[in-house]
PDB file of N, CA, C and O in Angstrom:
ATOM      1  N   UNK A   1       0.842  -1.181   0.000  1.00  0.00           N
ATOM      2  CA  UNK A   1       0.000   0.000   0.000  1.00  0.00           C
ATOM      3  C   UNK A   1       0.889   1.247   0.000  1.00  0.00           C
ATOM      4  O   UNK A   1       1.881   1.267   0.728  1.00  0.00           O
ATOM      5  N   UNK A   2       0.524   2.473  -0.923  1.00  0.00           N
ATOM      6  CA  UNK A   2       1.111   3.559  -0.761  1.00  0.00           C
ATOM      7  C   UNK A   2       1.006   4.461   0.183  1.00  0.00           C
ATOM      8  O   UNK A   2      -0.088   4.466   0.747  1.00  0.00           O
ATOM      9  N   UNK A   3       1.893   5.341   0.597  1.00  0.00           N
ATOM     10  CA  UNK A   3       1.666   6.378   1.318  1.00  0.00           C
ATOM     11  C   UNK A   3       1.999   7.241   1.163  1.00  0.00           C
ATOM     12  O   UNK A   3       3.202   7.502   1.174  1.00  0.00           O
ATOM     13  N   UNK A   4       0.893   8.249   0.903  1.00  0.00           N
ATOM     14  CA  UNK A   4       1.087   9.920   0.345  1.00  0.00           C
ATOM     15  C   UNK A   4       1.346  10.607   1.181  1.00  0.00           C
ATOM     16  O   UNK A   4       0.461  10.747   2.025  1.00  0.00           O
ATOM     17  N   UNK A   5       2.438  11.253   1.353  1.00  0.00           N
ATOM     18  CA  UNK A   5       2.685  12.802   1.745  1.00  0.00           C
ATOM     19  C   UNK A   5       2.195  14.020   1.486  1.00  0.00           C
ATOM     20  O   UNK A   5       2.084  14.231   0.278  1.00  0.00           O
ATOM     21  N   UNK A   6       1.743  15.212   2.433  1.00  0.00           N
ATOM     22  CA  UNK A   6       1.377  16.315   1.705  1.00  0.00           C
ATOM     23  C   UNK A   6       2.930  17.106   1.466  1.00  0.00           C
ATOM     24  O   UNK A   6       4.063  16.665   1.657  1.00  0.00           O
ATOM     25  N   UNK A   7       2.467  18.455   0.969  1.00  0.00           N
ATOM     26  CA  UNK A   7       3.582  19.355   0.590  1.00  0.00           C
ATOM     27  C   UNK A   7       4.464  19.588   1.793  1.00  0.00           C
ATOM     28  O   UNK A   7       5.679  19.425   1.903  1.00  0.00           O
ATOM     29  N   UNK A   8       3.681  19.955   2.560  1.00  0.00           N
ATOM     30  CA  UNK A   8       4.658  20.270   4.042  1.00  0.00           C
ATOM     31  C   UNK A   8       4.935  18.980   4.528  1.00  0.00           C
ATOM     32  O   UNK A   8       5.990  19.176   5.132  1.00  0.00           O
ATOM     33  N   UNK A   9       4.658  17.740   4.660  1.00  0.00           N
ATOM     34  CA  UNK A   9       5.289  16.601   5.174  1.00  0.00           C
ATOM     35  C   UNK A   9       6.681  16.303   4.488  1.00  0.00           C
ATOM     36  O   UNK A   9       7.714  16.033   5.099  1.00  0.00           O
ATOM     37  N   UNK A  10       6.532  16.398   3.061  1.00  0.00           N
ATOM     38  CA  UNK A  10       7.517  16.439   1.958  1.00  0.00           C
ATOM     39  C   UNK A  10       8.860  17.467   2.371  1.00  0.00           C
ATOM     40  O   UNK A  10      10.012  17.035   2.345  1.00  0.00           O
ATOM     41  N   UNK A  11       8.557  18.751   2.716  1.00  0.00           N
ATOM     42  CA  UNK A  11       9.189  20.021   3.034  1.00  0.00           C
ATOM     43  C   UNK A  11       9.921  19.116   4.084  1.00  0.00           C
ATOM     44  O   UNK A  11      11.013  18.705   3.693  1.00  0.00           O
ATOM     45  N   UNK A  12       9.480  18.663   5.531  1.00  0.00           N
ATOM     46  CA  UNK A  12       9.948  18.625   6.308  1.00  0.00           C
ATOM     47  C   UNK A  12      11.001  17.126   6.048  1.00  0.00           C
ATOM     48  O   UNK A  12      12.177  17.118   6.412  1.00  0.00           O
ATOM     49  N   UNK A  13      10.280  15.829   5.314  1.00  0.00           N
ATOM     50  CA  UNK A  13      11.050  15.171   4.992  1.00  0.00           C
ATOM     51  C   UNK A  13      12.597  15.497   4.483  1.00  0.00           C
ATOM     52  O   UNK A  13      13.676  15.160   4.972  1.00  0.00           O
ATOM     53  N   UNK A  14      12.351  16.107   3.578  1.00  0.00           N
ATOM     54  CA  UNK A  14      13.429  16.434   2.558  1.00  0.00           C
ATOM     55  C   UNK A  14      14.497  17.561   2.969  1.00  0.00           C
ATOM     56  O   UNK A  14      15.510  17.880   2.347  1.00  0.00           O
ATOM     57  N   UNK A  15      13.997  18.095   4.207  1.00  0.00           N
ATOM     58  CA  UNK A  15      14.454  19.638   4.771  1.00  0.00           C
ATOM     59  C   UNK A  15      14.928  20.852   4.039  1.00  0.00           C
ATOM     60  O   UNK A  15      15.937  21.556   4.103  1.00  0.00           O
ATOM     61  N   UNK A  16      13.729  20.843   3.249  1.00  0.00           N
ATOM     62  CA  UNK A  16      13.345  21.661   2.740  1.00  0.00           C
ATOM     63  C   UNK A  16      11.989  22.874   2.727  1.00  0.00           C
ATOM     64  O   UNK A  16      10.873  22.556   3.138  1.00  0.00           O
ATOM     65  N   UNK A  17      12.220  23.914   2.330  1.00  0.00           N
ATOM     66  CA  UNK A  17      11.057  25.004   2.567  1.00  0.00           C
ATOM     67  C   UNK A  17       9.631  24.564   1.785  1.00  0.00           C
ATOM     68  O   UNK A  17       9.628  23.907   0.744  1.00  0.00           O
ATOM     69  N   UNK A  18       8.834  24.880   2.237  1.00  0.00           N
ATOM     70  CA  UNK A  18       7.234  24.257   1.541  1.00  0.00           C
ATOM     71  C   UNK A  18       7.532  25.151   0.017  1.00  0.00           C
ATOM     72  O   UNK A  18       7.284  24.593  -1.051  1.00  0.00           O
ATOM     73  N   UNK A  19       7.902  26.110   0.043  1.00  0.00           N
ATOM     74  CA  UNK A  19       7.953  27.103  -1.618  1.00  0.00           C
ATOM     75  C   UNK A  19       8.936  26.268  -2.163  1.00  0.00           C
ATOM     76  O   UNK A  19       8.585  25.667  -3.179  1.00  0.00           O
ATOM     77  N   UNK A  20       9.631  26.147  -1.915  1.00  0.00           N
ATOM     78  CA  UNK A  20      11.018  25.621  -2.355  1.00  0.00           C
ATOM     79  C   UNK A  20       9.925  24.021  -3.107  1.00  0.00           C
ATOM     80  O   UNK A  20       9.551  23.944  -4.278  1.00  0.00           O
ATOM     81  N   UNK A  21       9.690  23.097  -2.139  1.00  0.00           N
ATOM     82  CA  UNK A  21       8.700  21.992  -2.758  1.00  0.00           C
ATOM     83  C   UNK A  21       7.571  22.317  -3.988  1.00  0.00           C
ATOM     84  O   UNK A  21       7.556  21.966  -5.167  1.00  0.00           O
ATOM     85  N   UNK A  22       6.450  23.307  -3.029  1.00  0.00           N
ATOM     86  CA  UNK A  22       5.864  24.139  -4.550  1.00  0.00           C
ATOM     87  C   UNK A  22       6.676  24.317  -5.330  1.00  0.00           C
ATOM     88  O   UNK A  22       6.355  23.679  -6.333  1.00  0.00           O
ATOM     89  N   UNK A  23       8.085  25.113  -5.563  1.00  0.00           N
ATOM     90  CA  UNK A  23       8.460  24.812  -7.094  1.00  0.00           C
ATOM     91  C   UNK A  23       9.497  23.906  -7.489  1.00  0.00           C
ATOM     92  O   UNK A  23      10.377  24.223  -8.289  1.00  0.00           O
ATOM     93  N   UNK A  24       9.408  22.771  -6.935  1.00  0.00           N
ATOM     94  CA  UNK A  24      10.175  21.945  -7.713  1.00  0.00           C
ATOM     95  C   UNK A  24       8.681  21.110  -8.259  1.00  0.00           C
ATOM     96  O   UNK A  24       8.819  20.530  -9.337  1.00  0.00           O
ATOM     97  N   UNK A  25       7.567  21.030  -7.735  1.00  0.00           N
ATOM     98  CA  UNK A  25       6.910  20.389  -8.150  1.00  0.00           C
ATOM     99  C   UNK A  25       6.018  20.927  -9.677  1.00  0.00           C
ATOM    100  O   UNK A  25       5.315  20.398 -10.538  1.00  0.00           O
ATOM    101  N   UNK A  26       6.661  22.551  -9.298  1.00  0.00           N
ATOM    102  CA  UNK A  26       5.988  23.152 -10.968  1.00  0.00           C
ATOM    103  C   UNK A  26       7.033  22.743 -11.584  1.00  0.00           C
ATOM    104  O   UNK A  26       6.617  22.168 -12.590  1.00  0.00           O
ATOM    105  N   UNK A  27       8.208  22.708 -11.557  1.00  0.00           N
ATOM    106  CA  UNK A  27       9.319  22.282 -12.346  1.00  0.00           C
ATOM    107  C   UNK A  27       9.232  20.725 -12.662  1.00  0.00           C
ATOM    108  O   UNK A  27      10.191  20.236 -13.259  1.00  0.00           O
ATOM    109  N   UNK A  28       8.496  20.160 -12.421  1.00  0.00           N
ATOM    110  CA  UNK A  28       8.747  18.581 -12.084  1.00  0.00           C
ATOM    111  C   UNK A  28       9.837  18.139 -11.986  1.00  0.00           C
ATOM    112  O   UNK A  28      10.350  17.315 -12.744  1.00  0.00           O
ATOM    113  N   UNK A  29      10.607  18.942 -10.460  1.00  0.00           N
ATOM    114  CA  UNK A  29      11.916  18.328 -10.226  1.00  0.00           C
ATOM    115  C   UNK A  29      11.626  17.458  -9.340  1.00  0.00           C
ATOM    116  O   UNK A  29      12.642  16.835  -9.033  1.00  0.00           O
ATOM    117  N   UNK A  30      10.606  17.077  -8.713  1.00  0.00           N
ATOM    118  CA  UNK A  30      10.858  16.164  -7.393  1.00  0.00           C
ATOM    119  C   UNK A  30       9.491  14.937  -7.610  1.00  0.00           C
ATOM    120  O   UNK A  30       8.509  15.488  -8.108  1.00  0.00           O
ATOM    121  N   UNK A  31       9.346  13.911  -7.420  1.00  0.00           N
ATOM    122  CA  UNK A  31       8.047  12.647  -8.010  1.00  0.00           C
ATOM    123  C   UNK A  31       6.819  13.317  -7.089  1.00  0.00           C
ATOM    124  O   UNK A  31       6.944  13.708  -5.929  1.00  0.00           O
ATOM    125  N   UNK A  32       6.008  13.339  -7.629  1.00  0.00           N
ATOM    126  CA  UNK A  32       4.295  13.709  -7.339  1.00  0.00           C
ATOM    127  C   UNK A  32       3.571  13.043  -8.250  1.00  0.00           C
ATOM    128  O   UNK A  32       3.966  12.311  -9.157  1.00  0.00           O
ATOM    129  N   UNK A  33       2.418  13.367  -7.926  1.00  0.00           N
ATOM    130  CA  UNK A  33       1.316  13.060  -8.650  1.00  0.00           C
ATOM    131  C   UNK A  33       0.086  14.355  -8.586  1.00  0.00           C
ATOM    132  O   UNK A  33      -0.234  14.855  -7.508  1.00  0.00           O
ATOM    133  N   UNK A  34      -0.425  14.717  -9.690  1.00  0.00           N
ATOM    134  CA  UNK A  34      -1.481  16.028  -9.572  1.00  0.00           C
ATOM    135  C   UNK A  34      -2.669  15.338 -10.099  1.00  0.00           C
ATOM    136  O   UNK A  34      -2.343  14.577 -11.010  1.00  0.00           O
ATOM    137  N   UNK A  35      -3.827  15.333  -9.870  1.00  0.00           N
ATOM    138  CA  UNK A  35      -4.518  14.318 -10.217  1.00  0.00           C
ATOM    139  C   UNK A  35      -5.714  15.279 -11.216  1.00  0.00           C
ATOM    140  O   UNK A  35      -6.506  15.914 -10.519  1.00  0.00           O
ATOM    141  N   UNK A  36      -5.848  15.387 -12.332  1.00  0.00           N
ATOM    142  CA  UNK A  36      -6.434  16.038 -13.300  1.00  0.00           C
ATOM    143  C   UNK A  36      -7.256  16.658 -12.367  1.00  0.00           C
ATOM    144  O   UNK A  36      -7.706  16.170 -11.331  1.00  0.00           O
ATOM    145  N   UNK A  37      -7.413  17.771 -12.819  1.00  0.00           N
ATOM    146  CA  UNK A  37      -8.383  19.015 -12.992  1.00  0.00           C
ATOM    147  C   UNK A  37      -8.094  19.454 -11.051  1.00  0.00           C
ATOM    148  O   UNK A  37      -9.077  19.764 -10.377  1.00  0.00           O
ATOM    149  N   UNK A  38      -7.248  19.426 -10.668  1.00  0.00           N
ATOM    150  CA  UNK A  38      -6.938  19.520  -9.488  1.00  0.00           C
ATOM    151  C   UNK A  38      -5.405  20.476  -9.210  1.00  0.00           C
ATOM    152  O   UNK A  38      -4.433  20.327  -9.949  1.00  0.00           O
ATOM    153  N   UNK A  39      -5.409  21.230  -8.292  1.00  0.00           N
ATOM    154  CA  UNK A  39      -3.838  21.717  -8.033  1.00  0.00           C
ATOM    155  C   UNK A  39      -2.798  21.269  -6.991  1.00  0.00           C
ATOM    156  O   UNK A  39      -1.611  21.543  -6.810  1.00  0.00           O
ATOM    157  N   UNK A  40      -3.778  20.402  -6.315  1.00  0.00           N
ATOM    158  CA  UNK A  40      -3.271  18.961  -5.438  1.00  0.00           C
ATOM    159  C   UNK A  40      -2.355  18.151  -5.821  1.00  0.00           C
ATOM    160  O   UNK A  40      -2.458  17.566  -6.899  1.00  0.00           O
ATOM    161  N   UNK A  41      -1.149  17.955  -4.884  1.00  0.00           N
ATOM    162  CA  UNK A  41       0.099  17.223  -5.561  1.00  0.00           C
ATOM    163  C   UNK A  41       0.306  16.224  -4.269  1.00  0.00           C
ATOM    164  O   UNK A  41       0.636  16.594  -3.142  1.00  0.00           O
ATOM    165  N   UNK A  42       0.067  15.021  -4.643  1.00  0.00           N
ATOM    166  CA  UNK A  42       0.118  13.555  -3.876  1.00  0.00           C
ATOM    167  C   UNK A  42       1.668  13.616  -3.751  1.00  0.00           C
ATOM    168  O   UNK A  42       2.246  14.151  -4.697  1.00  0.00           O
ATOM    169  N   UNK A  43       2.487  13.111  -2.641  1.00  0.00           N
ATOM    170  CA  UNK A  43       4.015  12.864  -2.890  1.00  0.00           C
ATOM    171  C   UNK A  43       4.205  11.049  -2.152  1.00  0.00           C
ATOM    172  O   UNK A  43       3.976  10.812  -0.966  1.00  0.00           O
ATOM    173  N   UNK A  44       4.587  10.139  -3.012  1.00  0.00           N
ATOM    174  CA  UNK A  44       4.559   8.844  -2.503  1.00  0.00           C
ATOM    175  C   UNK A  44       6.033   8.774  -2.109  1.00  0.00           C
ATOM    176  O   UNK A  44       7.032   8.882  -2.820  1.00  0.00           O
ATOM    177  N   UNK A  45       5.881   8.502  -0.394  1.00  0.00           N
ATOM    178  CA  UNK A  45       7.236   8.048   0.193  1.00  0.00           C
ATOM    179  C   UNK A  45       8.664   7.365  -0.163  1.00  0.00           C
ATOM    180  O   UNK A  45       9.857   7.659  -0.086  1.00  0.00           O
ATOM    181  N   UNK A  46       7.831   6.253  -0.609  1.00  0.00           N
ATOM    182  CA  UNK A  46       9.428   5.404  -1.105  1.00  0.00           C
ATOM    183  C   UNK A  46      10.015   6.137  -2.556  1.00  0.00           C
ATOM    184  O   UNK A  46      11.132   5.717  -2.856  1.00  0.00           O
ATOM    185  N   UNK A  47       9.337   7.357  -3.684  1.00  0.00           N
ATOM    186  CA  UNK A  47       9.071   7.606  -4.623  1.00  0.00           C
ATOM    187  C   UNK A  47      10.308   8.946  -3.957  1.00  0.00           C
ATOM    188  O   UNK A  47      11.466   9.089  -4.348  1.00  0.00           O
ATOM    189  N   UNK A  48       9.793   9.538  -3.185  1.00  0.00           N
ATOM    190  CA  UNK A  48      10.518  10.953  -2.075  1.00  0.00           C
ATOM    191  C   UNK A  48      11.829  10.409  -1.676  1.00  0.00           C
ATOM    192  O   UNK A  48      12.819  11.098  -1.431  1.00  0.00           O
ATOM    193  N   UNK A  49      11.763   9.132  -1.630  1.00  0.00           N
ATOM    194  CA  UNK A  49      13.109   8.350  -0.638  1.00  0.00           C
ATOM    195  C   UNK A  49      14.742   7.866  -1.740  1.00  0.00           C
ATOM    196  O   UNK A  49      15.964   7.865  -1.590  1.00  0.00           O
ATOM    197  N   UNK A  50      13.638   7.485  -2.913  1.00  0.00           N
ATOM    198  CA  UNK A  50      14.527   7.190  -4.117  1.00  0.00           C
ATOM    199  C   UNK A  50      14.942   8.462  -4.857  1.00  0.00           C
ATOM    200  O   UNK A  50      15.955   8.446  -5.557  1.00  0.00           O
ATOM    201  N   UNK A  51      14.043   9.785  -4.702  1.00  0.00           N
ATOM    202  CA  UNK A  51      14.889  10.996  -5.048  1.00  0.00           C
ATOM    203  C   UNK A  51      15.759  11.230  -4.468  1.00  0.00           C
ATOM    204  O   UNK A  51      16.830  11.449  -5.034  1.00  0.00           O
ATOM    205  N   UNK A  52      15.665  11.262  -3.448  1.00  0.00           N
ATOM    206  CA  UNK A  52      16.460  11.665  -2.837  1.00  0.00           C
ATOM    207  C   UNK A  52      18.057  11.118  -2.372  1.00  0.00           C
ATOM    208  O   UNK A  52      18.982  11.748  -1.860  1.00  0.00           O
ATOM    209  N   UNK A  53      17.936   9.526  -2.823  1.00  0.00           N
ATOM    210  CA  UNK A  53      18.789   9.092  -3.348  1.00  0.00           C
ATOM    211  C   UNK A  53      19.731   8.685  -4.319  1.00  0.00           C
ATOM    212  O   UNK A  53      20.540   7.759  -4.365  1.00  0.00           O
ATOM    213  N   UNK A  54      19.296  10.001  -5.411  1.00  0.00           N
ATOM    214  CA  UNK A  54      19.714  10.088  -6.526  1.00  0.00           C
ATOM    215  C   UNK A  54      19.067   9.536  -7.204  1.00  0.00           C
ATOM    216  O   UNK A  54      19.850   8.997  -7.986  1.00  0.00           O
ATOM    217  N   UNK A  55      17.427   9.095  -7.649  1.00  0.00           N
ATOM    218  CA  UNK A  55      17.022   8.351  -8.668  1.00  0.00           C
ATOM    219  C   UNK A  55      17.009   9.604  -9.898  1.00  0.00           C
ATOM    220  O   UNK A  55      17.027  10.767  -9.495  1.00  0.00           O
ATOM    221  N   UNK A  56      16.981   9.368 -11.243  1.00  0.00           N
ATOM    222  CA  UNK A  56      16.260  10.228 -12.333  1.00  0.00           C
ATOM    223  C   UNK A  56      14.831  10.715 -12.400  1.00  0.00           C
ATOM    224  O   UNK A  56      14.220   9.713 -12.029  1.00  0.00           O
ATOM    225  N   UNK A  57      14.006  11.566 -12.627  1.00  0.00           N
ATOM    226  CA  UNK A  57      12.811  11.311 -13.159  1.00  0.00           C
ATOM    227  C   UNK A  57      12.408  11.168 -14.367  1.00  0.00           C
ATOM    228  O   UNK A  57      12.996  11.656 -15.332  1.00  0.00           O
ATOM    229  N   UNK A  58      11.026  10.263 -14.450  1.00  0.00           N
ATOM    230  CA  UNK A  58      10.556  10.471 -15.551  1.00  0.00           C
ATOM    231  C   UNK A  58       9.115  11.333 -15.352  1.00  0.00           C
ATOM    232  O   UNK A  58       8.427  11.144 -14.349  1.00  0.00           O
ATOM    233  N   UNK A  59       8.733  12.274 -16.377  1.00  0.00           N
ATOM    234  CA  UNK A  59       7.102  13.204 -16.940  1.00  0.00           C
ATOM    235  C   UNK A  59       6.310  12.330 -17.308  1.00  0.00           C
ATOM    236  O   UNK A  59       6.844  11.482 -18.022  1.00  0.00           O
ATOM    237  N   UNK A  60       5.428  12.209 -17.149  1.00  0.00           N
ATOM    238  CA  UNK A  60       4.152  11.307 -17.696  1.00  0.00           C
ATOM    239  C   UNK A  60       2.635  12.639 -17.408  1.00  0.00           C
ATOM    240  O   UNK A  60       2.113  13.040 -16.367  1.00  0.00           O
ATOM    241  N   UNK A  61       2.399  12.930 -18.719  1.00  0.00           N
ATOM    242  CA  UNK A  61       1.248  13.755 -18.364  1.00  0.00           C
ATOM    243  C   UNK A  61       0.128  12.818 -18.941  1.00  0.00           C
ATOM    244  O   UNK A  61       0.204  12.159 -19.977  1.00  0.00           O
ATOM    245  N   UNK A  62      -0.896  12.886 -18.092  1.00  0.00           N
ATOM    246  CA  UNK A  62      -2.410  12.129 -18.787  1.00  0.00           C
ATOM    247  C   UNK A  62      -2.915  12.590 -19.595  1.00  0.00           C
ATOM    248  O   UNK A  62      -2.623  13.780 -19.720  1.00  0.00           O
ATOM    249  N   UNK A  63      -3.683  12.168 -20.366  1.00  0.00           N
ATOM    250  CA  UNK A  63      -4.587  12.559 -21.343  1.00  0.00           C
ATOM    251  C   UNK A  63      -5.663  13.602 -20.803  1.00  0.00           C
ATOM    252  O   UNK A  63      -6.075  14.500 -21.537  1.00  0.00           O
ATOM    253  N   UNK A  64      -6.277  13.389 -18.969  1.00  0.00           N
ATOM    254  CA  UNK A  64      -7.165  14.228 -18.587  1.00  0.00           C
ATOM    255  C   UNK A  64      -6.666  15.708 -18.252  1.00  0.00           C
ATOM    256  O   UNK A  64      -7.397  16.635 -17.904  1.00  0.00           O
ATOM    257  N   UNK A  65      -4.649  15.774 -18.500  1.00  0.00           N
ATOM    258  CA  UNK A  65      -4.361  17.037 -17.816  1.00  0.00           C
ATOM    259  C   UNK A  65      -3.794  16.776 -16.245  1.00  0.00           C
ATOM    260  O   UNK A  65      -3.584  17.820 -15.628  1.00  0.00           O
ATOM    261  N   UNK A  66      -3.640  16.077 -15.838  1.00  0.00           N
ATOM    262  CA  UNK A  66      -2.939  15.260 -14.758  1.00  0.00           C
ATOM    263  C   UNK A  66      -1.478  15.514 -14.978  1.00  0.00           C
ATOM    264  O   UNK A  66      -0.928  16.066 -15.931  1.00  0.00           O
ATOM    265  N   UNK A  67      -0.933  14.953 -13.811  1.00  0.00           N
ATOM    266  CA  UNK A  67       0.890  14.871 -14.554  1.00  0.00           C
ATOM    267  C   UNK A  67       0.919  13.762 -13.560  1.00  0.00           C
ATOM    268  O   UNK A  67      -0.041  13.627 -12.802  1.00  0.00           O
ATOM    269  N   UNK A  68       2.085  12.844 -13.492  1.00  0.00           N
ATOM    270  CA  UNK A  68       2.676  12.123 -12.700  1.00  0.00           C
ATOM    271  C   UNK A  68       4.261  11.867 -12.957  1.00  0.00           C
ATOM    272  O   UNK A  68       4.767  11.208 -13.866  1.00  0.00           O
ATOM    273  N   UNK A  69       4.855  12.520 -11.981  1.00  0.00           N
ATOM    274  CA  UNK A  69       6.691  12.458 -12.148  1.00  0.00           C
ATOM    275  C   UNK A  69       7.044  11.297 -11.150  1.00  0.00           C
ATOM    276  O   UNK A  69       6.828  11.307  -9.938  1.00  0.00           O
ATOM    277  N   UNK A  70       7.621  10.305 -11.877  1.00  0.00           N
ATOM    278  CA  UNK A  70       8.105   9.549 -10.513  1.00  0.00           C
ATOM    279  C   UNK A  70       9.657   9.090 -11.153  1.00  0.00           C
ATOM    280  O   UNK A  70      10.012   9.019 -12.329  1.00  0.00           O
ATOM    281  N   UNK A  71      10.294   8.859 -10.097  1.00  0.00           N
ATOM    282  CA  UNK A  71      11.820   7.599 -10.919  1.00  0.00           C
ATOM    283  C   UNK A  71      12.033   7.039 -11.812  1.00  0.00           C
ATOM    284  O   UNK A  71      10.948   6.624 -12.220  1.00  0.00           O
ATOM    285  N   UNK A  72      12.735   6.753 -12.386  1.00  0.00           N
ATOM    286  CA  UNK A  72      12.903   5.539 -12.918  1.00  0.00           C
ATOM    287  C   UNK A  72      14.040   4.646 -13.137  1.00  0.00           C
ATOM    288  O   UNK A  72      14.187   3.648 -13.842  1.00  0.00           O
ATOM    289  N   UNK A  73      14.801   5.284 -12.337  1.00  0.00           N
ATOM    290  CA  UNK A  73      16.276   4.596 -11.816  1.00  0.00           C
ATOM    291  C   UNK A  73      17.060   4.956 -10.440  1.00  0.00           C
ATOM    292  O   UNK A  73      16.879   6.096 -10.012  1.00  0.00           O
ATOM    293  N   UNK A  74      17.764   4.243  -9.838  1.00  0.00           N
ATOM    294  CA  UNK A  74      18.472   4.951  -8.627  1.00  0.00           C
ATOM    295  C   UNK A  74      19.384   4.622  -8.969  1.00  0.00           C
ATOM    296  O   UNK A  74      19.533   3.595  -9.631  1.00  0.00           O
ATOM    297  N   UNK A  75      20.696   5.751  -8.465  1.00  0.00           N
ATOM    298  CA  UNK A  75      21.847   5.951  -8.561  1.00  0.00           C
ATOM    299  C   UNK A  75      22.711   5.278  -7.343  1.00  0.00           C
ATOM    300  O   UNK A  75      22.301   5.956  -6.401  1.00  0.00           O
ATOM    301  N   UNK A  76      23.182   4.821  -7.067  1.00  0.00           N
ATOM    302  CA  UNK A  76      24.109   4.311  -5.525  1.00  0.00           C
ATOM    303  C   UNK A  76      24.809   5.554  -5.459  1.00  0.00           C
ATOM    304  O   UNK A  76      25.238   6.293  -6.345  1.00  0.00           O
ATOM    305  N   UNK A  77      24.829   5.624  -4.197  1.00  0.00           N
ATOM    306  CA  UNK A  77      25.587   6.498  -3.103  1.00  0.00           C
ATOM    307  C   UNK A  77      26.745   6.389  -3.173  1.00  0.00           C
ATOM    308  O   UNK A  77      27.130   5.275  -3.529  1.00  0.00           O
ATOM    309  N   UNK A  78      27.746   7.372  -2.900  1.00  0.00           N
ATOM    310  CA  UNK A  78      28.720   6.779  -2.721  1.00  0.00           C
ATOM    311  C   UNK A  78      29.532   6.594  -1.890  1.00  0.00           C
ATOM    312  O   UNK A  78      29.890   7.730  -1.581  1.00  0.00           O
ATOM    313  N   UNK A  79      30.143   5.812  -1.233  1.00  0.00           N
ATOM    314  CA  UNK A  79      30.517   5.479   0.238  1.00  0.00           C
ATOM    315  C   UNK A  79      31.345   6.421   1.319  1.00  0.00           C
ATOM    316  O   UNK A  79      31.562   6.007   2.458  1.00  0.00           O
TER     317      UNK A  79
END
């Protein structure tokens, strides 16, 4: 089962400022989900956890006007 974060849970995860999150999420620098016709941005944990561990993203916009940015690779750390 997933678990969504809001913007400020995200902020505080990431230790980062809630604006700072608002715009990486207009940038689609960081994985969300906006769910068409909405300005609501879902952030899935393990999705927040693999950015932050260096994964890439990938853009996926829906057909309804939605977007969904998530990973699609992780990078290893380096020791």
């Amino acid at each position: 089962m997933r678990t969504y974060l809001t913007a400020a849970e995200t902020a505080a995860i990431t230790r980062r400022s809630l604006r700072s999150i608002h715009e990486l999420t207009r940038t689609a620098a960081i994985p969300h989900r906006r769910p068409a016709g909405t300005q609501r941005c879902l952030f899935d944990a393990d999705e927040i956890t693999a950015w932050l561990d260096g994964a890439e993203l990938e853009v996926l916009e829906t057909p309804a006007g939605g977007r969904v940015v998530r990973p699609v690779s992780v990078v290893p750390r380096a020791a």
